[in-house]
N, C-alpha and C positions, 0 to 999 in steps of 0.2 A: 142399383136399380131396386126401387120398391116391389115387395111381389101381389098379385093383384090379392083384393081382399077373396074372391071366392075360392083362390087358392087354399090360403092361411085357413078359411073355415072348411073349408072341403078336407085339409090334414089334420084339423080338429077331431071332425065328426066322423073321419074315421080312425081314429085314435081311438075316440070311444066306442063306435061298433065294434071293434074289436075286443076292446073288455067288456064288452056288453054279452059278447056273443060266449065269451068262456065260463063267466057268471050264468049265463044262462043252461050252456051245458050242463055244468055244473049242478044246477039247480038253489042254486044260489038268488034268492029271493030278497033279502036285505041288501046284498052287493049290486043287483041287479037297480035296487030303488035306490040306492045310494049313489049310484054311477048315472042313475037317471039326473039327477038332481044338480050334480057337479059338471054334468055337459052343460045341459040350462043355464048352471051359475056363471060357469068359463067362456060360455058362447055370450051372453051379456056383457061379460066383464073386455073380452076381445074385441065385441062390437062396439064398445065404447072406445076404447083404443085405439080401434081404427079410426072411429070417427074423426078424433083429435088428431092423428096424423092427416088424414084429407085435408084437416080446418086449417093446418099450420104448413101445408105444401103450400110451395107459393103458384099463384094463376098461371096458365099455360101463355105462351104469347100468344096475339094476336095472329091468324092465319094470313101467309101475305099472298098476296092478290098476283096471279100469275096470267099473263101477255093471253093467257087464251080464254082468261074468265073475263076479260075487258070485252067490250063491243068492238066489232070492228071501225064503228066512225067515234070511239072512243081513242083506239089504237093510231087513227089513221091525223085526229085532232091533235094527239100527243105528237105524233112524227111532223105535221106542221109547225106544231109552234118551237119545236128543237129547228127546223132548218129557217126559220125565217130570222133575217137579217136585218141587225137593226138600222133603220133607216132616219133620217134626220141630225146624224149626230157630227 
């Protein structure tokens, strides 16, 4: 089972809050612009990856139509023509 996309970015972006937040303690100001830059890059480069995964999943079926989304003189016209007998023959 595929896992959803906002997952996958949601484990990203705190991947990088995380070194974001130690560089920052830290006082780490280049580490801090550098990690800025490579979430950016890695969130692009993810989001195009997923994309291509959606593109090449195949179509979901078609929803199928269940006895109680029918009308009732939809339901009631199917149950006639199932018991009628063919006649002439």
């Amino acid at each position: 089972m595929l896992r959803p996309r906002e997952h996958i970015l949601g484990n990203l972006e705190t991947l990088y809050r995380e070194a974001f937040a130690r560089a920052q303690a830290s006082g780490d100001h280049a580490e801090q612009a550098r990690l800025d830059f490579e979430f950016r890059r890695d969130q692009l480069y993810l989001e195009s990856v997923l994309d291509v995964r959606d593109l090449l999943r195949p179509p979901p079926p078609p929803p199928e139509t269940r006895p109680e989304d029918k009308s009732v003189i939809a339901q009631i016209s199917e149950l006639r023509s199932l018991t009628r007998l063919p006649f002439g023959r």
